[in-house]
N, CA and C of each residue as an Amber inpcrd file, in Angstrom:
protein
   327
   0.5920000   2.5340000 -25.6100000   0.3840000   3.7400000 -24.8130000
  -1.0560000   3.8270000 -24.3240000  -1.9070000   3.6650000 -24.8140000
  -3.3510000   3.3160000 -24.5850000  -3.5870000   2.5520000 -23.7010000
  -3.0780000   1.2760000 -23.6970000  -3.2020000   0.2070000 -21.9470000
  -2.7940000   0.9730000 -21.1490000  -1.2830000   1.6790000 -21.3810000
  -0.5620000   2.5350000 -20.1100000  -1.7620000   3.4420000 -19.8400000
  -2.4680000   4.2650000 -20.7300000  -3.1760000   5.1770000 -19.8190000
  -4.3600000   4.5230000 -18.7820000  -4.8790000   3.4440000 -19.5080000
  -6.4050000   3.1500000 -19.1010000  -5.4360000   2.7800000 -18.0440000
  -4.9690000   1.8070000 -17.6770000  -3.9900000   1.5370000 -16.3900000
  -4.0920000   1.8340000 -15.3630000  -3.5000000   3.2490000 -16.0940000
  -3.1630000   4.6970000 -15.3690000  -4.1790000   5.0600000 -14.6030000
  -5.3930000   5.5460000 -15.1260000  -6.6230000   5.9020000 -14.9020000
  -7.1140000   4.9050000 -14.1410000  -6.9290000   3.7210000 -14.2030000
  -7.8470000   2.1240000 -13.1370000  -7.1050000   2.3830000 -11.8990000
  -5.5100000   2.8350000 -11.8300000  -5.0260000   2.8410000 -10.7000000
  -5.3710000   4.2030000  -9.9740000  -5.7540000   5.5760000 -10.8780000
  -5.9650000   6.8990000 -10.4250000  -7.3850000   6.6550000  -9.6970000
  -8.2130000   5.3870000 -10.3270000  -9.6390000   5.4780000  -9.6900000
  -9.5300000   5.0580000  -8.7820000  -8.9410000   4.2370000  -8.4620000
  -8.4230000   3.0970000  -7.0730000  -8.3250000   4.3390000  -6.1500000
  -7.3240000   4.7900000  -6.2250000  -6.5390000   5.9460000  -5.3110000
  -7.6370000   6.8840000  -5.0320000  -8.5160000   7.6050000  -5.8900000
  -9.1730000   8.2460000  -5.1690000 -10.6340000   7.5050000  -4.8640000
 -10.7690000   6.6060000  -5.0400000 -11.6840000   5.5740000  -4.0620000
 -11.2620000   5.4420000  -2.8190000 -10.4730000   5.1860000  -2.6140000
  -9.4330000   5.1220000  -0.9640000  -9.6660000   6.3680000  -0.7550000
  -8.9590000   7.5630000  -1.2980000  -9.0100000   8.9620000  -0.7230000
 -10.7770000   9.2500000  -0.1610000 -11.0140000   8.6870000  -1.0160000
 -12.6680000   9.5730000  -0.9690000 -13.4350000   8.6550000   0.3030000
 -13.1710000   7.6060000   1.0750000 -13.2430000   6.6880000   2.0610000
 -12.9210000   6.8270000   3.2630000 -11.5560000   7.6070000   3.0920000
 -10.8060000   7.6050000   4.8010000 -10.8400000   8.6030000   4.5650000
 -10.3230000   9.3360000   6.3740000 -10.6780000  10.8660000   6.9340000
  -9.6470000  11.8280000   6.6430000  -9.9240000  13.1140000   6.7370000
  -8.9110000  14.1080000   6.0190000  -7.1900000  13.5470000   6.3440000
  -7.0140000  13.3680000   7.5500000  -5.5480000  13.1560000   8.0340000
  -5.1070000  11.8690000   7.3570000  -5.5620000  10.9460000   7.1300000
  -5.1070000   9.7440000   6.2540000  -5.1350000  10.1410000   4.8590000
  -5.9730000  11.0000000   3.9740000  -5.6530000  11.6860000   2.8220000
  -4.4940000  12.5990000   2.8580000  -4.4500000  13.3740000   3.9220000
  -3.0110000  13.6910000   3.7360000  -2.0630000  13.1220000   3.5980000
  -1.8730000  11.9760000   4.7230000  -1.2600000  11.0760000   4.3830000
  -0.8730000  10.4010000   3.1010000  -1.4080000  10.2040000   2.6640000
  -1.6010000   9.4260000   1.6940000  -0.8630000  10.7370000   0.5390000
  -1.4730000  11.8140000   0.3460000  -0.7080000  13.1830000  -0.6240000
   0.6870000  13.0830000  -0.2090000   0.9580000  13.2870000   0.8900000
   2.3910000  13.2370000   1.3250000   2.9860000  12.5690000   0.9730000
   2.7080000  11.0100000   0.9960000   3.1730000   9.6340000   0.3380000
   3.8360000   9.7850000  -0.8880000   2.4160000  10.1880000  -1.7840000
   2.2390000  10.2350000  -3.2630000   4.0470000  11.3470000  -3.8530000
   3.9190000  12.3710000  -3.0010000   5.1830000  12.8420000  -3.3610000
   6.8320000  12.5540000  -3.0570000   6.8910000  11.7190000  -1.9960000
   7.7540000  10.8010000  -1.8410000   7.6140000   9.6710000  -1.6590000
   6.8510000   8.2490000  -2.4200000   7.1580000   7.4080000  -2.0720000
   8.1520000   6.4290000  -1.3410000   9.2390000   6.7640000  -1.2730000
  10.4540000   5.5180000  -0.6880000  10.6220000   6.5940000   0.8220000
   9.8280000   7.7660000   1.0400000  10.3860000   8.1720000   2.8620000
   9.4050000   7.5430000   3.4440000  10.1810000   6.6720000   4.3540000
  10.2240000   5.7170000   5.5980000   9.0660000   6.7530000   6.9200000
   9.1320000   8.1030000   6.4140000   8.7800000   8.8450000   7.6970000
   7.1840000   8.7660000   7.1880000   6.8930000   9.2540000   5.8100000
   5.8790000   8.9760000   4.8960000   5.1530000   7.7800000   5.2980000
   6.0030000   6.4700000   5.1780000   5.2580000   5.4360000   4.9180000
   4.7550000   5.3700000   6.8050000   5.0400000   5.6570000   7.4240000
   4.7840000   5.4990000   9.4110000   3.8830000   6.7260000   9.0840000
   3.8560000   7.4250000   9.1680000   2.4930000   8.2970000   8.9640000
   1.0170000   7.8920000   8.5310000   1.3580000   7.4210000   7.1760000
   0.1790000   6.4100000   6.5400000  -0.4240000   5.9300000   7.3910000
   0.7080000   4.9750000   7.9640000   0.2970000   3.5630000   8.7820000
  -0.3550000   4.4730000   9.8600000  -0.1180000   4.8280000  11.0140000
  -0.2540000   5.2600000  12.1240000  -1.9840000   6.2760000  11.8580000
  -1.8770000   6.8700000  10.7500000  -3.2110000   7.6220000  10.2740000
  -4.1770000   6.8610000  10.0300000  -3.9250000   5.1330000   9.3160000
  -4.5200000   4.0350000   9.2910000  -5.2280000   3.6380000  10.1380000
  -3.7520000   3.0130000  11.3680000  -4.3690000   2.3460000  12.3360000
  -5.5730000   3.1620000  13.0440000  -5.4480000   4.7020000  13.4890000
  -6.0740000   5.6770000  13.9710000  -7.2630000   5.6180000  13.3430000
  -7.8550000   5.5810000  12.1610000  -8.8420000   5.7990000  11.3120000
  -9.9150000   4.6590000  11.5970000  -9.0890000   3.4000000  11.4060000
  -9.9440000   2.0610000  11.5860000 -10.2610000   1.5900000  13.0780000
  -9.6660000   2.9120000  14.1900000 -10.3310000   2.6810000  15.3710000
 -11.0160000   3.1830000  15.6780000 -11.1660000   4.3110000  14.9200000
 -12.2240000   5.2760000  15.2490000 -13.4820000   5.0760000  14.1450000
 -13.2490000   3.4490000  13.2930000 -14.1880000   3.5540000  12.1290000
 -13.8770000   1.9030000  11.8270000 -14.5060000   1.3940000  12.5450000
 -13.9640000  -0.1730000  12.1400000 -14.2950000  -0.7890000  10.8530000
 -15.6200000  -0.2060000  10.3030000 -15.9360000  -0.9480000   9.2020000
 -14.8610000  -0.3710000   7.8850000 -14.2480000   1.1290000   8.5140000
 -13.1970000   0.7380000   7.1590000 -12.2980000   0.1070000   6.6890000
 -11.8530000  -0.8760000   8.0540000 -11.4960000  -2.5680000   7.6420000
 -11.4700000  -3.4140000   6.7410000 -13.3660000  -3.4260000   6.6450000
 -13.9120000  -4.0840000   5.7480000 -13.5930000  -3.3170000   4.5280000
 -13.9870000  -2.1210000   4.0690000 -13.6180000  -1.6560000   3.0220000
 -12.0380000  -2.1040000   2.3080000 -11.1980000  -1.2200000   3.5650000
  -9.8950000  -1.8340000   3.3430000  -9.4260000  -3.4280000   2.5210000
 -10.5450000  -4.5720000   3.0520000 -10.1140000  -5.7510000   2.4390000
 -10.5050000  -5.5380000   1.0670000 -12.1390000  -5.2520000   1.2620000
 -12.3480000  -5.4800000  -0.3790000 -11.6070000  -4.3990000  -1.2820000
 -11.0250000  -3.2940000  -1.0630000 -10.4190000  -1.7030000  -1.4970000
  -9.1280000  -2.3720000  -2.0050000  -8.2030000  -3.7080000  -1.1980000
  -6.9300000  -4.2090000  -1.6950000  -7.1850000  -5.2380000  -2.8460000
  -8.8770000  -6.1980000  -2.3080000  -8.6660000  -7.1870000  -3.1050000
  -8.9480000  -6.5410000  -4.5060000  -9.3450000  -5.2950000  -4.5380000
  -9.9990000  -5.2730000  -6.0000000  -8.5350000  -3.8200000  -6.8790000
  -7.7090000  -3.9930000  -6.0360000  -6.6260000  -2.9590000  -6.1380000
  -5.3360000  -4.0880000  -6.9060000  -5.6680000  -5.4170000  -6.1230000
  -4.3320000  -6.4930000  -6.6310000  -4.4390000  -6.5270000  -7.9820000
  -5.2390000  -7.0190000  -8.6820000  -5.3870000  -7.4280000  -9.9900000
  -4.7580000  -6.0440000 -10.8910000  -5.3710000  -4.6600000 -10.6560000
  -5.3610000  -3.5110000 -11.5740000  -3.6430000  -3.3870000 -10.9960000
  -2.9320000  -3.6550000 -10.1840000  -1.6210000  -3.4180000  -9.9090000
  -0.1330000  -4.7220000 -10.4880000  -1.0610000  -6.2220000 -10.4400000
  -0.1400000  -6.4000000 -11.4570000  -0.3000000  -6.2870000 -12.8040000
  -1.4530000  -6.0730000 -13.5520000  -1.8980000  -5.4090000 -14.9540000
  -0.6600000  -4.1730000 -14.9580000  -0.5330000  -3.3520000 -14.1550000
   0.4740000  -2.3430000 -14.4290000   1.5840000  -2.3590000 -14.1720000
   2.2530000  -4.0760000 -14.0160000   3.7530000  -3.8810000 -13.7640000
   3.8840000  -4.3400000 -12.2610000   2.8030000  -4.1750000 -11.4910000
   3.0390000  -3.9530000  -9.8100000   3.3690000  -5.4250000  -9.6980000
   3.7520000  -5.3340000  -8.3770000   3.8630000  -7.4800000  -7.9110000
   3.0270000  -7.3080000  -6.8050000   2.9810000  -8.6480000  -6.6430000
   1.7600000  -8.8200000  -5.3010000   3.1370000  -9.9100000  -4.4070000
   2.9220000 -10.0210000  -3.3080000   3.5000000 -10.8750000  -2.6580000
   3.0340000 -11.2890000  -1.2130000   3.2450000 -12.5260000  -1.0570000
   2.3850000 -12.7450000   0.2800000   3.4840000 -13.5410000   1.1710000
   3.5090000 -13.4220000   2.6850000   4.6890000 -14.4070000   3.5390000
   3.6880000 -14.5910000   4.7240000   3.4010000 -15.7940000   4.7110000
   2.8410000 -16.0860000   6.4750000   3.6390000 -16.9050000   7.3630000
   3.9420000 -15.9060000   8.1800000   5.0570000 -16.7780000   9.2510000
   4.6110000 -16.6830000  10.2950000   4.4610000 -17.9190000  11.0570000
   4.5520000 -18.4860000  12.2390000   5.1930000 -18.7140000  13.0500000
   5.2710000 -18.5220000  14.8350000   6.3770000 -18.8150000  15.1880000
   7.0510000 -17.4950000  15.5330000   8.1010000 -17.9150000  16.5210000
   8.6240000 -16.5620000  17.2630000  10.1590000 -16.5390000  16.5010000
  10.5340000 -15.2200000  16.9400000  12.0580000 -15.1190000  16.3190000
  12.1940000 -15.3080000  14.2800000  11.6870000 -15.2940000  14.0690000
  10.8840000 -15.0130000  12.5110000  11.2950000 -14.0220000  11.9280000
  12.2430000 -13.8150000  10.4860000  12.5740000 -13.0230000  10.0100000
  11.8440000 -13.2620000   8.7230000  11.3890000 -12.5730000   7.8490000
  11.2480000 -12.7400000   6.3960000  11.5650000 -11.7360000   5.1820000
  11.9390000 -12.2310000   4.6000000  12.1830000 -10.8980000   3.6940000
  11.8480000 -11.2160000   1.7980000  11.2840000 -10.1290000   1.0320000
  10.7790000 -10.4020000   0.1830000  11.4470000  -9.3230000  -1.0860000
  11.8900000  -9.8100000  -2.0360000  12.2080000  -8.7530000  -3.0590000
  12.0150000  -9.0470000  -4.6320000  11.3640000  -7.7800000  -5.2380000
  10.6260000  -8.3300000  -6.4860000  11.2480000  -7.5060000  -7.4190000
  12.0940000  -8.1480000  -8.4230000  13.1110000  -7.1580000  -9.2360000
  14.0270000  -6.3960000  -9.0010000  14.1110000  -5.3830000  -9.5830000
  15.1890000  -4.0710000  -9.0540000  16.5840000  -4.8950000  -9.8100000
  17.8600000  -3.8620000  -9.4120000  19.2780000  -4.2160000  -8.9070000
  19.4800000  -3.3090000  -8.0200000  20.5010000  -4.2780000  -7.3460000
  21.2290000  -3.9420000  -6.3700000  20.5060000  -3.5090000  -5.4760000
  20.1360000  -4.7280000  -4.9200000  19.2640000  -4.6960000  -3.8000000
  19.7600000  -5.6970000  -2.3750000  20.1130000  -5.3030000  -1.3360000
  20.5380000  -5.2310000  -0.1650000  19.9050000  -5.4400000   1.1050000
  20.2220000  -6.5940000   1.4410000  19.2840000  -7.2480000   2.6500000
  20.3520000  -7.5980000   3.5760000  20.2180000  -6.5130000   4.6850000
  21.3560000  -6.5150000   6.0420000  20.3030000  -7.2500000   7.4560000
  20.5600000  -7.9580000   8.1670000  19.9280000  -8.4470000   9.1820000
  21.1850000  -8.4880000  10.2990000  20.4890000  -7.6080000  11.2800000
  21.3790000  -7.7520000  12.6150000  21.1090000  -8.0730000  13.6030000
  21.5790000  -8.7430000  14.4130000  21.1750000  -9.7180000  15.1410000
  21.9000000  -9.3210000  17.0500000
């Protein structure tokens, strides 16, 4: 229970390192997230508050890289997976899945 918290706490510092970085509307974002993770409408918000943020602020890019690289390690310590796909090439589908059951991969064409 003790790893789980410190964990806990490495991933709570992460999170509000990010929060405390990007601009109010991407923290919302990001709150909104936090209470539904799996809505699709949630996760396009993020993104779109993202892309918006790092145009109006390019070096939080840079942050952004080093903010993930130092986020990977404390996320599989807690269970998380990391996964990477580089595809090349047009007409390119990929798809990636880490655990679970009953998990469902429809492609329509």
């Amino acid at each position: 229970k003790a790893a789980e918290k410190i964990g806990e706490l490495t991933i709570t510092g992460l999170i509000d390192k990010f929060k405390n970085r990007v601009p109010e509307p991407t923290k919302q974002a990001v709150n909104a997230l936090e209470k539904n993770p799996a809505n699709g409408d949630r996760q396009g918000s993020l993104r779109v508050s993202l892309e918006d943020a790092i145009e109006a602020d390019p070096e939080l890019a840079t942050f952004l890289k080093e903010w993930l690289a130092e986020a990977q390690p404390v996320a599989k310590a807690a269970g998380g997976v990391s996964q990477t796909a580089n595809v090349t090439g047009d007409n390119n589908i990929t798809t990636q899945i880490a655990g679970g059951s009953g998990n469902n991969i429809n492609i329509g064409r």
